[in-house]
C-alpha positions in Angstrom: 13.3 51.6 -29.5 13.6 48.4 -27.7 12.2 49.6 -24.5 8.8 51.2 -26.7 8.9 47.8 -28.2 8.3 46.0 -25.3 6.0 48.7 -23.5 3.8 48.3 -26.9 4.3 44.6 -26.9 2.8 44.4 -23.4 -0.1 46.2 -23.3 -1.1 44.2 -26.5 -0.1 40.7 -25.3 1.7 40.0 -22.2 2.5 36.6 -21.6 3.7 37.0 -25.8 5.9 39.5 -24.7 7.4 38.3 -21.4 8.4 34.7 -23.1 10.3 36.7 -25.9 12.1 38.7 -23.4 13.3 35.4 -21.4 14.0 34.1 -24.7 16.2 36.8 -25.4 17.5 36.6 -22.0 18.6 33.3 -22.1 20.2 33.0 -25.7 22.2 36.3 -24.9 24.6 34.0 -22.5 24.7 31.5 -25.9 27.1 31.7 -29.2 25.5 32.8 -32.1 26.2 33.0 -35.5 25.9 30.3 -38.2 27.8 27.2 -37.9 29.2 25.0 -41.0 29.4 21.1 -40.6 31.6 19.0 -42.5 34.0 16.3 -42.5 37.7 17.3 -42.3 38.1 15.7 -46.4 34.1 17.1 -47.1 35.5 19.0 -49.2 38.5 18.3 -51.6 41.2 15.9 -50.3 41.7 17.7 -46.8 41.0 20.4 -44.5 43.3 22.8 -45.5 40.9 22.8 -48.7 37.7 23.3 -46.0 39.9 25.7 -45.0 40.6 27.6 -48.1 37.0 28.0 -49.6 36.2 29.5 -46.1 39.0 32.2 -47.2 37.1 33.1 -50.2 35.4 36.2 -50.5 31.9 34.2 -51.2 32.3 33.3 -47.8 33.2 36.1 -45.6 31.0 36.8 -43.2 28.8 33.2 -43.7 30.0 31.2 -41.1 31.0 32.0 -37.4 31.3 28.0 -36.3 32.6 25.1 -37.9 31.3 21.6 -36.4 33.7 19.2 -37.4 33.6 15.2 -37.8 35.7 13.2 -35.7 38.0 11.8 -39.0 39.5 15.0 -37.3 40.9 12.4 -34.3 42.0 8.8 -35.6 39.5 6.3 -36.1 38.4 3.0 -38.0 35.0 2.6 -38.3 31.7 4.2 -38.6 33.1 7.7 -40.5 34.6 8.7 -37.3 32.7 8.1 -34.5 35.1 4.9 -33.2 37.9 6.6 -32.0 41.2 4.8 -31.7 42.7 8.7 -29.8 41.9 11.9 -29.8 45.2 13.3 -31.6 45.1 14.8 -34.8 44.3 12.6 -38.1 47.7 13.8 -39.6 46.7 12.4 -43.3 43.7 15.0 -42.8 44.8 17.5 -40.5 47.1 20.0 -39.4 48.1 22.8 -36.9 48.0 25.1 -39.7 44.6 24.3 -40.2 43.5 25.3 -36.9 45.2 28.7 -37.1 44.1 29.7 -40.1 40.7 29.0 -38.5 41.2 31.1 -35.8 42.2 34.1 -37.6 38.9 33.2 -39.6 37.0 34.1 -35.7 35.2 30.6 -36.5 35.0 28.5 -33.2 35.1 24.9 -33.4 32.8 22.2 -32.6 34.2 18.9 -31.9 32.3 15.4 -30.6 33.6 13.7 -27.6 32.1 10.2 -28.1 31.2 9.3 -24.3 29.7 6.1 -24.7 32.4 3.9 -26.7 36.0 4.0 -28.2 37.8 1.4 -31.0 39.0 -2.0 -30.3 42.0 -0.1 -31.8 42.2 1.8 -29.0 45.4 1.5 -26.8 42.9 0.9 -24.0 41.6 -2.1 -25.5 44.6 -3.4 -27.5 46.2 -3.5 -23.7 43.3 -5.8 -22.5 43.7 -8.1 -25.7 47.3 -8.5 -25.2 47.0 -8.9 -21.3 43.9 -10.5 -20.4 42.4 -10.1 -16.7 45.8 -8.6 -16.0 45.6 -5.7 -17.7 45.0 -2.4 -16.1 41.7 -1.5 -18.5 40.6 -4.5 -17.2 37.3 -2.8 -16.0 37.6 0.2 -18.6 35.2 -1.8 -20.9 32.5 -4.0 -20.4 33.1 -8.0 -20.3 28.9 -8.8 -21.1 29.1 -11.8 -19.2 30.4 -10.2 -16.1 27.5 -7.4 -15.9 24.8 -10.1 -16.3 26.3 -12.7 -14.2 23.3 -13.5 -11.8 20.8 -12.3 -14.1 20.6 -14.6 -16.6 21.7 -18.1 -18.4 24.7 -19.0 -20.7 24.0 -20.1 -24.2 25.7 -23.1 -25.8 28.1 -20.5 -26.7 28.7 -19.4 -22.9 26.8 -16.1 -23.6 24.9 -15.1 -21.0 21.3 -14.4 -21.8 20.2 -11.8 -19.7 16.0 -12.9 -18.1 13.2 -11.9 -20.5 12.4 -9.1 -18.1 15.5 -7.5 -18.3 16.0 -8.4 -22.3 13.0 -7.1 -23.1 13.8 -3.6 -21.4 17.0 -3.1 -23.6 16.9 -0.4 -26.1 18.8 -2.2 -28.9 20.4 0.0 -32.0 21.1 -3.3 -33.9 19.8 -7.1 -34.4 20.9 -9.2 -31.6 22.7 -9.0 -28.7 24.8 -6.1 -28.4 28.4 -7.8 -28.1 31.1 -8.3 -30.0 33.5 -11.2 -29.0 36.9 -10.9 -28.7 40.3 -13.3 -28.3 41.7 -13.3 -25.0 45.6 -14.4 -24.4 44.0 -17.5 -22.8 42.6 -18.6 -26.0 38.9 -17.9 -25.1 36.5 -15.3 -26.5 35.2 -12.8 -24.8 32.2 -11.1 -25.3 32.0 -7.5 -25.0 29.5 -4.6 -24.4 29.0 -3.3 -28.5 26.2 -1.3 -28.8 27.0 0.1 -32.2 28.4 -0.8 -35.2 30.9 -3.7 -35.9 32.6 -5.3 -38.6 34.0 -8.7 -38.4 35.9 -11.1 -40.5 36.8 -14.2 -38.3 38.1 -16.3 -41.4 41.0 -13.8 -41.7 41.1 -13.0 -38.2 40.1 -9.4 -38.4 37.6 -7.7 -36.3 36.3 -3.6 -35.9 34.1 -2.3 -33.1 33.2 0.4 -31.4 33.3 -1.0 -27.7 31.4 0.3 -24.9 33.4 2.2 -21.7 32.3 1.0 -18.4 31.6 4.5 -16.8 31.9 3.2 -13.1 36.1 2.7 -13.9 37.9 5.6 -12.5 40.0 5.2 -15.5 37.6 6.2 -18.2 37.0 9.6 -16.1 40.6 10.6 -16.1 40.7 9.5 -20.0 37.8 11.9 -20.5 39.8 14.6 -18.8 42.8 14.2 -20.4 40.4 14.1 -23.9 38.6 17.8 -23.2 41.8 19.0 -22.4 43.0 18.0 -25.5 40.1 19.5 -27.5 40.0 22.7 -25.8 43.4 22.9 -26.9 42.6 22.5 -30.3 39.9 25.3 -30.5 36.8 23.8 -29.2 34.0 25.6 -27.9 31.0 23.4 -28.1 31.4 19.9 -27.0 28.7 17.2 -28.6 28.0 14.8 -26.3 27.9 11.8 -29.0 25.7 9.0 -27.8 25.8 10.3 -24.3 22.1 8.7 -23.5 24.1 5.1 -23.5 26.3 5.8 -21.2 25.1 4.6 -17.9 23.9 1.1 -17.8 22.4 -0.7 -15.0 20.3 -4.0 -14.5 16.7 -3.9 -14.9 17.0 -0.5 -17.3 16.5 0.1 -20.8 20.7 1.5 -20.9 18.8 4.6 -22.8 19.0 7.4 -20.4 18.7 5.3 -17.1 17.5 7.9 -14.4 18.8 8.9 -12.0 22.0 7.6 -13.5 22.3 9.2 -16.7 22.1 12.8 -14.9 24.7 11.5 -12.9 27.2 11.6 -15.8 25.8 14.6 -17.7 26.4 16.9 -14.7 29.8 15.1 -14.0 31.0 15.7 -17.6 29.5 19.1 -17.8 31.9 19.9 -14.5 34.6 18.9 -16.9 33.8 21.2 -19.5 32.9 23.9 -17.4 37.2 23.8 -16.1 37.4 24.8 -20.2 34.8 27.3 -20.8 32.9 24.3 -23.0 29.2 25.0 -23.9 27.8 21.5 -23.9 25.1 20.1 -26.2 24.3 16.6 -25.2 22.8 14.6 -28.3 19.7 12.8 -27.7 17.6 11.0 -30.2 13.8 10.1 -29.0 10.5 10.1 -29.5 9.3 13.5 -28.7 6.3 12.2 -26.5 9.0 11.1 -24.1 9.9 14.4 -23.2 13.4 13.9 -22.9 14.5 17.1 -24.6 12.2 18.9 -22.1 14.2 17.3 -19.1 17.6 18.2 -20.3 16.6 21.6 -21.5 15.1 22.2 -18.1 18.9 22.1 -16.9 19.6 24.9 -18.8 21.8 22.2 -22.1 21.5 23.2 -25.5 19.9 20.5 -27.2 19.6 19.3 -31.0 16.6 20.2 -32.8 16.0 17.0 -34.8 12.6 17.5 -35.2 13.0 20.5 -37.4 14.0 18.1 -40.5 11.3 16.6 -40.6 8.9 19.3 -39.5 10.0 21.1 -42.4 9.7 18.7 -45.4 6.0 18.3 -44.2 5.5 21.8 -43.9 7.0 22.5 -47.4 4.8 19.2 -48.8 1.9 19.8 -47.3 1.8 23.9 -47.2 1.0 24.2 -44.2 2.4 26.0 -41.2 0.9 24.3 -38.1 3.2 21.8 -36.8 6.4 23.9 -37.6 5.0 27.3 -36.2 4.0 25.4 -32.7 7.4 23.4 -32.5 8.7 27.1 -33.2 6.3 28.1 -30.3 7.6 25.6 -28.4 11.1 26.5 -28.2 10.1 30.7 -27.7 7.5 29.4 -24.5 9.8 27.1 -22.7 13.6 29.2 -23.8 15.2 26.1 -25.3 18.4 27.0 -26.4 18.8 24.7 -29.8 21.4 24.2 -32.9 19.0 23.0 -36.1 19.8 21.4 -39.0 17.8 20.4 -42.2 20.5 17.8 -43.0 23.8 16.2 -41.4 26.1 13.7 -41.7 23.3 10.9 -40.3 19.8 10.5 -41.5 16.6 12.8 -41.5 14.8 12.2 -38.4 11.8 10.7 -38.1 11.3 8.5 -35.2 12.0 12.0 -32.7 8.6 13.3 -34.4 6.0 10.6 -32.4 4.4 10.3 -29.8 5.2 8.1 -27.2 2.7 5.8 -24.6 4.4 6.7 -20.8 3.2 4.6 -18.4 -1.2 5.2 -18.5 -0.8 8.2 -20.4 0.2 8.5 -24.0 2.0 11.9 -24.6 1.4 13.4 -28.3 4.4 13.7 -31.1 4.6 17.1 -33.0 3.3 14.7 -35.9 0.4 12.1 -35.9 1.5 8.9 -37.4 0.4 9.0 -40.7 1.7 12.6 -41.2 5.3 10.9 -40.1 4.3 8.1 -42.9 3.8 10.5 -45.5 7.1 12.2 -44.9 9.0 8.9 -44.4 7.1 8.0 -47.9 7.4 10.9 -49.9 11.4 10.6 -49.1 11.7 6.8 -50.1 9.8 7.9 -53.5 13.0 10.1 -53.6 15.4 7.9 -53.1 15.8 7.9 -49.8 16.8 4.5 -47.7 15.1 3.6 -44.3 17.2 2.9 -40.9 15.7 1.2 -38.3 15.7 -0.3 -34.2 15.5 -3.5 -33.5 15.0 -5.8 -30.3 17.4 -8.5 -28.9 16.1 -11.3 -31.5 16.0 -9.0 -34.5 12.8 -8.4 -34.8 11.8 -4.8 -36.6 10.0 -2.1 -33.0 10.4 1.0 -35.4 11.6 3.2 -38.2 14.5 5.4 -37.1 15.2 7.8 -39.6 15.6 8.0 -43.4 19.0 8.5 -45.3 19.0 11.1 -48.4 20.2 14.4 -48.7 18.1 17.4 -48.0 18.1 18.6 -51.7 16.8 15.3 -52.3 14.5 14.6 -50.1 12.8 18.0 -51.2 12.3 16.6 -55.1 15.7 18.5 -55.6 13.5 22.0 -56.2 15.6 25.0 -55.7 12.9 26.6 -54.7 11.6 24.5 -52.2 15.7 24.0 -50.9 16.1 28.1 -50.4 13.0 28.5 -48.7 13.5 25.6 -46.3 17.0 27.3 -45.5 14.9 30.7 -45.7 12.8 29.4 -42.5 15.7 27.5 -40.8 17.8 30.5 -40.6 14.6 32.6 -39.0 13.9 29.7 -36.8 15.1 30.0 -32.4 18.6 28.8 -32.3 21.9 28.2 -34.1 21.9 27.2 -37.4 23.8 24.4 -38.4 24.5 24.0 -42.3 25.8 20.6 -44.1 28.2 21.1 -46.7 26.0 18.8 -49.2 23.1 21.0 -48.6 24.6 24.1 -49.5 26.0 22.9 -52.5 22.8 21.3 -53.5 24.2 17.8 -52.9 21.9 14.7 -55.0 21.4 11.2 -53.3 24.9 9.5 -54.1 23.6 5.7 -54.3 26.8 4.4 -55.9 28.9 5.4 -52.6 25.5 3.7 -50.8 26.2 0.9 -53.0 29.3 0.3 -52.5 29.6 0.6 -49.0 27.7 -2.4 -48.7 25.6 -3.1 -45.3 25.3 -0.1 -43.2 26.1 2.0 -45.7 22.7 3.7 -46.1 24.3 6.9 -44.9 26.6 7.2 -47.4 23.9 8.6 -49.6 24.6 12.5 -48.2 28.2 12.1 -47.7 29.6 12.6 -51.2 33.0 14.4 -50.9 33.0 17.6 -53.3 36.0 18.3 -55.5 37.6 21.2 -55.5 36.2 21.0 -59.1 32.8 20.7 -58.4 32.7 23.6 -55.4 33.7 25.7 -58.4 30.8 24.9 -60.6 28.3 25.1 -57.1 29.5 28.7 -56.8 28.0 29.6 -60.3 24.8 28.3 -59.7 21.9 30.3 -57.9 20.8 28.1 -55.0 24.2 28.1 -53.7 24.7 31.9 -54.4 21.4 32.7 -52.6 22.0 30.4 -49.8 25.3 32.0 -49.1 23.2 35.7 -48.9 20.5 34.3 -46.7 23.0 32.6 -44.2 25.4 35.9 -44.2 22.8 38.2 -42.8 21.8 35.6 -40.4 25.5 35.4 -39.5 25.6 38.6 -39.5 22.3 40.9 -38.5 22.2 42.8 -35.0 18.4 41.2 -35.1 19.4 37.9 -34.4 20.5 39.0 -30.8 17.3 39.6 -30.0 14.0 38.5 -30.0 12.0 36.6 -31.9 8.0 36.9 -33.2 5.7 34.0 -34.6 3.1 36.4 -36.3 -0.5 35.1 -36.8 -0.9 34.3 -40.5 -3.3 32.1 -43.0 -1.8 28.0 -42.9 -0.2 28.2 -45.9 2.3 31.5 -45.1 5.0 32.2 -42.5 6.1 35.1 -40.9 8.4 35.6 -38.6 10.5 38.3 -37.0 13.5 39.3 -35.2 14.4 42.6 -33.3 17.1 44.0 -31.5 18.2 47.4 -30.5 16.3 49.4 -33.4 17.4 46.7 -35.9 15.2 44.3 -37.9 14.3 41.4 -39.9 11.5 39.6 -40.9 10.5 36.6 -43.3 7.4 36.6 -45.2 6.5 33.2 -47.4 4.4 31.9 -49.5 4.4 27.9 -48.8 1.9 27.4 -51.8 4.5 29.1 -54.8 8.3 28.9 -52.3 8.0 32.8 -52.9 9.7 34.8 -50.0 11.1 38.1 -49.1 13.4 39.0 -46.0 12.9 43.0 -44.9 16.0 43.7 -42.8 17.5 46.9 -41.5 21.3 47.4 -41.5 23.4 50.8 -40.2 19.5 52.5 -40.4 18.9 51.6 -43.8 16.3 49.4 -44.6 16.6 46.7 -47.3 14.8 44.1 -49.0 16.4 40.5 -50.5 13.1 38.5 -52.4 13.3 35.2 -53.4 
């Protein structure tokens, strides 16, 4: 059947037919399956109890991957993402864990956060105890020391870099990006600290996530000893956390410097390829800067931010155009993609826009206002705005908007199943959050109370054991579970995949693959929907 399919295919449209062929082609060498995403303490107090609702008998079958956040390693700040080591998180995590993964056949997905580790680090405890004679003396980033030449000390010695170069910096934060540390000799030092921080100087206390200087030799052999460590542990997809900061150079925005930033990708990929590691670097841009052409073009998996977003318009404004033409997008040019609808960060918005390169301005897969709407429709929700800054604090741009899924969609059941309906049809591996499966609701007391910063607390609630009970005896967790178990599980999925022509305000989409079948048909107007699917010959039907 596959051969007549592509004979018929042919003669009717040719260039159609030759893109889903490399399509196939390409994901073939790729993992597929569904992947969950979680915290290791997500769900219950732990994640032995992750562990043990992926042994029930709702989930067999649902999920072939299991992404998990790096509370996994030991860490201080940010949920995770400032390691102090890459051992195990003993209060969180154990051996037997992993195991009973494994017999599970779910592969692991861990983060290897290239661009910064904890000022708890032993690294950088050894350069606060021993000054310029420590041996990490170069494994970080002494602020002052990269801009010496370039710029003029404040009345606080700081160096301020020349507006030229100042203005160039791509800033994640107010202000300069340092943090200032206490040296033996009594001075304090400021540091590279692109990221988050928390300080207390009245009680002497101080977190950070401090940036590696990638030119040390020893930050190199640190991140081979660290994939080592995580191949060891079960990974087979590495995230590439905040990758695009890496390489930083005078006169550069320190966002994905060319030529240097390819540089380190191919360097770390040469790592991961001694392990067998897929690599998905994580980049967040404006889609008019073409980034996630470039490092598609290398043959990376990429992260499909743009499908959050692309989704809560489509489902607000009925309409299929920009979805169905990112969708054509990825088919045409054989990007191999894990999506999402939500994670453990915001929804994106700021990837959707265009972007002015040089004369040219290059379109987003959303106009402006269309991005406005959905960043509006979400804050009517509930949800709560992040944003980028420059180096005096002023406001460049929205960044992306904190609220769960379920939330962000008016928490309609309707509108939640067919948004995972359309993910799970979409190019790619799916990627499910926890919250959303379980129908999580904006938490704004955890928001709250996490103070500054805390904004993405909001989609991080951590589910009792109690409450997983009660999500299993509703419908929009019973349903989701069916939908993600044939996409986990369907012969179709290994195949190709067919955007068919349709009025704006329906989809249809469908996958084949070696005389098996299944297709979506929606409604965006009512959230109806019906999946036709062939398994062992037989031909079934699941409507929504």
């Amino acid at each position: 059947m596959k051969g007549l399919f592509f004979k018929d295919c042919y003669q009717l449209y040719p260039l159609n037919c030759i893109l889903f062929l490399i399509y196939e082609v390409v994901m073939s060498n790729t993992m597929h399956g569904v992947m969950f995403n979680a915290y290791p303490d997500s769900i219950g107090e732990k994640l032995a109890d992750t562990v043990s609702l992926l042994e029930r008998p709702e989930f067999k079958d649902v999920f072939s991957l299991f992404y998990i956040l790096p509370t996994f390693f030991n860490s201080d700040l940010d949920r995770g993402f400032s390691i102090i080591d890459y051992d195990l998180n003993r209060d969180l995590v154990s051996e037997a864990d992993l195991e009973a993964l494994k017999q599970l056949n779910i592969r692991l997905k861990f983060d290897i956060v290239l661009n910064h580790l904890s000022v708890a680090s032993p690294q950088f405890k050894d350069l606060l105890k021993k000054g310029s004679a420590s041996e990490y003396k170069d494994f970080f980033i002494n602020w002052n020391a990269f801009w010496e030449g370039h710029g003029e000390p404040n009345d606080e010695g700081v160096i301020i870099p020349k507006e030229a170069y100042l203005n160039k910096l791509f800033m994640r934060k107010a202000g300069l990006p340092i943090l200032k540390v206490p040296f033996p000799d009594g001075t304090q030092q400021p540091y590279w600290n692109t990221f988050y921080q928390k300080v207390d100087y009245e009680n002497k206390s101080y977190l950070g996530q401090m940036d590696v200087n990638a030119r040390s030799s020893l930050v190199w052999d640190f991140y081979k000893e660290t994939l080592q460590k995580l191949s060891a542990y079960g990974c087979k997809i590495l995230r590439l956390d905040a990758f695009a900061y890496l390489h930083k150079e005078v006169g550069q925005s320190n966002f994905f410097n060319m030529p240097g930033t390819w540089d380190y990708l191919k360097r770390i990929k040469k790592l991961a390829d001694t392990h067998d590691l897929t690599v998905l670097p994580e980049i967040h841009a404006e889609y008019g800067l073409n980034l996630h052409d470039e490092v598609a073009a290398e043959g990376y998996q990429i992260y499909d931010f743009f499908l959050p977003g692309l989704m809560i318009h489509t489902l607000e404004t009925q309409n299929n155009g920009a979805l169905l033409a990112w969708a054509r997008e990825i088919i045409d040019k054989g990007y191999k993609t894990v999506n999402m609808l939500g994670c453990h960060d915001g929804i994106p918005v700021l990837d959707l826009k265009g972007k002015q390169v040089g004369d040219t301005y290059h379109k987003g897969l959303l106009e402006d206002e269309a991005i406005e709407e959905v960043m509006n429709v979400i804050m009517k929700r509930g949800g709560r705005v992040k944003n980028i800054y420059d180096a005096s604090g002023n406001k460049l741009s929205y960044y992306q908007v904190n609220a769960t899924f379920f939330s962000a969609l008016g928490e309609d059941d309707k509108k939640m199943l067919l948004a995972r309906a359309i993910q799970l049809f979409m190019p790619g591996i799916p990627q499910v959050w926890y919250l959303d499966l379980f129908a999580g609701k904006n938490d704004y007391e955890a928001a709250d109370k996490a103070g500054k910063g805390g904004h993405k607390e909001i989609n991080r609630t951590t589910l009792s054991m109690e409450a997983v009970e009660k999500g299993l005896e509703t419908p929009v967790v019973l349903d989701q579970l069916k939908l993600l178990r044939l996409r986990n599980t369907s012969n179709a999925f290994s195949g190709t995949v067919q955007i068919h022509e349709t009025p704006a305000h329906k989809i249809h989409i469908q996958w084949a693959h070696d005389g098996d079948v299944a297709q979506l048909q929606a409604d965006l107007t009512t959230c109806d929907f019906s999946i036709d699917y062939s398994e062992n010959g037989v031909h079934k039907v699941l409507s929504f």
